[in-house]
N, C-alpha and C positions, 0 to 999 in steps of 0.2 A: 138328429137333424137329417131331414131328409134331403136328397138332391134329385131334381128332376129336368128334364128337357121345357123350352118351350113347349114344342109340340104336344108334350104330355101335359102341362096345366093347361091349355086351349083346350085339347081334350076333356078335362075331369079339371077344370076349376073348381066347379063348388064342393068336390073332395076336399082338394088340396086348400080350397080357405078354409074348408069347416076344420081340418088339422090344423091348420095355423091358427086358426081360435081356440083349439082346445091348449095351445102352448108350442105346440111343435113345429118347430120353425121350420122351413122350406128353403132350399137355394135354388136357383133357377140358374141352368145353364145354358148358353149360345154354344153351339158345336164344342161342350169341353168347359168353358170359360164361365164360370160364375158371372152374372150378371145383375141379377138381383135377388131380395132376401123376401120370402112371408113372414109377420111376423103377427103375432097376438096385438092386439090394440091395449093400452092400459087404459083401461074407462074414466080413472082420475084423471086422467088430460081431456076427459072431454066436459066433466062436471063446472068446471072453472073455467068462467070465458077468457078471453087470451086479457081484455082489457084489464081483467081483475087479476090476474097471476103476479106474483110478486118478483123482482128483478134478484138475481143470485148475489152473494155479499161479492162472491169475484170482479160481477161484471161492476157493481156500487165501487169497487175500490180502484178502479181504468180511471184514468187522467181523463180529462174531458178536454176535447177537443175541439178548435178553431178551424172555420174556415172551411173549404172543400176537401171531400174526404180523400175525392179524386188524385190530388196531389200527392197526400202522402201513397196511396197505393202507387203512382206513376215510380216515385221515390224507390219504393221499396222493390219494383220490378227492375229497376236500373242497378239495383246492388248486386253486387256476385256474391 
């Protein structure tokens, strides 16, 4: 894994995507501070339109729910 500065991928972008498509992931750092990731694309995510992609048995097995979602998140930011 490589880590680089901003200023270095502004610099040399299409380096450093053509490495992040060959597999090698990139971190990009703000003065120090990982900020974000390159990463290779997995081309099966783009075969399949999102309409046609099938739901995970995890999410099939979530109670389903009433009502505004709003709520419960207000709910859930009120608990300690």
């Amino acid at each position: 894994m490589n880590k680089i500065t901003i200023r270095e991928l502004h610099i040399k972008t299409g380096q450093w995507v053509r490495k992040a498509a060959l597999g090698d992931d990139v971190v990009i750092t703000d003065r120090g501070r990982p900020v974000a990731t390159l990463t290779a694309l997995d081309e099966r995510d783009l075969i399949t339109p999102f309409s046609r992609r099938s739901v995970l048995p995890e999410f099939e097995a979530l109670p389903v729910v009433s009502g505004d979602s709003s709520r419960y998140v207000s709910e859930d930011r009120e608990r300690e």
